[in-house]
C-alpha positions as CSV (number, residue, x, y, z in Angstrom):
1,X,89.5,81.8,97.8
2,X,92.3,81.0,100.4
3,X,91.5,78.1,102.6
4,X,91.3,80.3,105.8
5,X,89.0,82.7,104.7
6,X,86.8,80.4,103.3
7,X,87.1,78.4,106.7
8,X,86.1,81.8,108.3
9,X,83.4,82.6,106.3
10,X,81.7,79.2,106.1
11,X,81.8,78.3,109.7
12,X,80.5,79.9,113.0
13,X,82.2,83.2,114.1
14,X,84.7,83.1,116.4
15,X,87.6,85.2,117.8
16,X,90.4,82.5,116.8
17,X,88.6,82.7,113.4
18,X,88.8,86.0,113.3
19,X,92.5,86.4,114.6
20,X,93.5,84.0,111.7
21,X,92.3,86.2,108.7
22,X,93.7,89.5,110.5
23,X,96.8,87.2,111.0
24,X,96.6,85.6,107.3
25,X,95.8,89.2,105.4
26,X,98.2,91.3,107.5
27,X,99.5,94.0,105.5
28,X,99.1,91.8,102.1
29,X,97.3,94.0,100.0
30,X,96.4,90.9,97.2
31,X,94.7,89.1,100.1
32,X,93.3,92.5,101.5
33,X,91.2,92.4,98.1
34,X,89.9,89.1,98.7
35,X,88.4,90.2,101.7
36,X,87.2,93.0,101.0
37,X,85.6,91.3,97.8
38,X,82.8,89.0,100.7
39,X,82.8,92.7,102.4
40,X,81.3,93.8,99.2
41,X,79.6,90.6,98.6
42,X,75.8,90.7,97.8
43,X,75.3,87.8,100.4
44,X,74.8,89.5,103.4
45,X,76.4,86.7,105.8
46,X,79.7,87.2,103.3
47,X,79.3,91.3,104.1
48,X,78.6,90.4,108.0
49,X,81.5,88.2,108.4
50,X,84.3,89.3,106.6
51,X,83.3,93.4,108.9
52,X,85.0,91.7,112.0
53,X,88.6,91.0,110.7
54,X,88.1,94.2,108.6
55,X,87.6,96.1,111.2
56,X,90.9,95.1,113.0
57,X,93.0,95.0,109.7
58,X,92.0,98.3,109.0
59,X,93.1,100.5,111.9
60,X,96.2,97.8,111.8
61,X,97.0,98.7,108.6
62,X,95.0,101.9,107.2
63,X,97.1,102.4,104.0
64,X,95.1,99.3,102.7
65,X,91.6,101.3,103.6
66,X,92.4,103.9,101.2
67,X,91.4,102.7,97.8
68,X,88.3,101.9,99.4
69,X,87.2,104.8,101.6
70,X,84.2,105.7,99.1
71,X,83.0,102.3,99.1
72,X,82.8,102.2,102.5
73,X,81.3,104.9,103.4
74,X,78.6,103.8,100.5
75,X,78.0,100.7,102.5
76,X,77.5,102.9,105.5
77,X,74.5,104.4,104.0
78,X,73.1,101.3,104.0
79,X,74.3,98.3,105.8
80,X,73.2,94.8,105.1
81,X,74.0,94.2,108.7
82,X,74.8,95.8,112.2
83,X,78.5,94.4,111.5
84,X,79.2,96.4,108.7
85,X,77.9,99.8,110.1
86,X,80.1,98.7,113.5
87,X,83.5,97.8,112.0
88,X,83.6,100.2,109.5
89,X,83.0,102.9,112.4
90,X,85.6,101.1,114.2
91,X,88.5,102.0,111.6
92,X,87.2,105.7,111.1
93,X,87.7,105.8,115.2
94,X,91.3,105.0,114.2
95,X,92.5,106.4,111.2
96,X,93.0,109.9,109.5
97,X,89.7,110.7,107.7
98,X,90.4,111.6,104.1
99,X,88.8,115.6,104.5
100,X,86.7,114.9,101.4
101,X,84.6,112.6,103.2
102,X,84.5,114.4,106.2
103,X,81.1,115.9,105.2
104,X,79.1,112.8,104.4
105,X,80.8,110.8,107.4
106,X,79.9,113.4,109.8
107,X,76.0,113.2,108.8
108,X,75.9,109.7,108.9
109,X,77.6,109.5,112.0
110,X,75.1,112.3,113.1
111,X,72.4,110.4,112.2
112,X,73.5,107.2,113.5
113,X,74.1,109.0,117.1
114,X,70.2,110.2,117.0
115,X,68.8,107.1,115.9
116,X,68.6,105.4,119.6
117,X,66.7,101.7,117.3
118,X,70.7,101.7,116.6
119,X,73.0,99.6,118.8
120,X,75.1,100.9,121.2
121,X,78.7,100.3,119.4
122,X,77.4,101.6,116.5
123,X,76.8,105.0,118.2
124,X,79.8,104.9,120.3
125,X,81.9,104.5,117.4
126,X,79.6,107.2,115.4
127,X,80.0,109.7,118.5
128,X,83.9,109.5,118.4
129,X,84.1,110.1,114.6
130,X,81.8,112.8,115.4
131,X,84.2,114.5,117.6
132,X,87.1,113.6,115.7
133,X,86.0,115.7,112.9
134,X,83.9,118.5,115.0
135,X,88.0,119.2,116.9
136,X,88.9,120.4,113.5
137,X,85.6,122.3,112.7
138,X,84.9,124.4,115.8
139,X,81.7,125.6,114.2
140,X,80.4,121.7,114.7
141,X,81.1,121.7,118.1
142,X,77.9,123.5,120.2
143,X,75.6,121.3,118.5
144,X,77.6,118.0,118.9
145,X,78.2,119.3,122.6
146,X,74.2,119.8,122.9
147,X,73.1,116.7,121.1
148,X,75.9,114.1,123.4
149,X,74.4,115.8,126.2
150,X,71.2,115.5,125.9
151,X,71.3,111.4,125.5
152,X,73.8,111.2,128.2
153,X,71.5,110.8,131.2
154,X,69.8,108.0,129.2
155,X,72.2,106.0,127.9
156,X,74.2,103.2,128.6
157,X,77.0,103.0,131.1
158,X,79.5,102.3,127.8
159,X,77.5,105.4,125.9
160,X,78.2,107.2,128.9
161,X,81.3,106.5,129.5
162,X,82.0,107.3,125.6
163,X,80.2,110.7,126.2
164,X,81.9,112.4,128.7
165,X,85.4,111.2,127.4
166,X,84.4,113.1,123.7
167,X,82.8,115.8,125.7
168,X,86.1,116.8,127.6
169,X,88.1,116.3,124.4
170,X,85.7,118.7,122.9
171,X,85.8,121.3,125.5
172,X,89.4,121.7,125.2
């Protein structure tokens, strides 16, 4: 284990922890495996941890995401924290969806949007997905439309916000 990701992951959280493994992996795909093996880690705090620079390395760099699209959307089925679900969303926000995924990421994303126990990141990020795949599939688009609308006038000023800018894009 390199010494800064083992500094990360066995210390507090912090932003200038964080910024050191994004800066420290970078585009190295050998060092991109070691993080991704605490991502995968059975120990939860590992999984939590190593989601934040994840997150950011992956829209940085998406070509390292794609031997592991599958696995992450496995570990969006069921995360072993809110940080996992979050930062994975976070990269599918960013980078081209591979279209055989589409499927299963649009119904967990759908279900993540309905399930208002989630936070509010978590169905940000899931209503952008949402809309980034609905665009290509215009026959997703009334009920998407329907559903954003109808949590709108409850939500959060960030889920509102969120809304109406996926709403325009989908009424284009």
């Amino acid at each position: 284990m390199s010494n800064i990701i083992q500094q990360y992951l066995n210390q507090d959280q912090s932003k200038n922890g964080k910024n050191a493994v994004v800066s420290y992996v970078g585009s190295d795909q050998k060092r991109f495996a070691e993080l991704m093996s605490y991502f995968f880690h059975e120990e939860w705090r590992y999984n939590q941890k190593a989601a934040w620079p994840l997150g950011y390395i992956g829209v940085e760099y998406p070509e390292l995401i794609e031997p592991y699209h599958e696995s992450l959307i496995e570990a969006l089925k069921n995360p072993s924290h809110d940080a996992v679900a979050r930062n994975v969303l976070r990269i599918y926000e960013h980078i081209e969806i591979p279209e055989e995924l589409e499927g299963i990421l649009y119904e967990l994303c759908f279900n993540y949007l309905l399930d208002t126990k989630q936070s509010i990141a978590i169905r940000v990020f899931s209503m952008t997905v949402l809309g980034r795949i609905a665009h290509r599939y215009p026959e997703l688009v009334p009920e998407l439309i329907s559903v954003i609308e109808e949590f709108l006038p409850h939500g959060s000023a960030g889920f509102k916000s969120r809304g109406k800018k996926v709403l325009k894009r989908l009424r284009r």
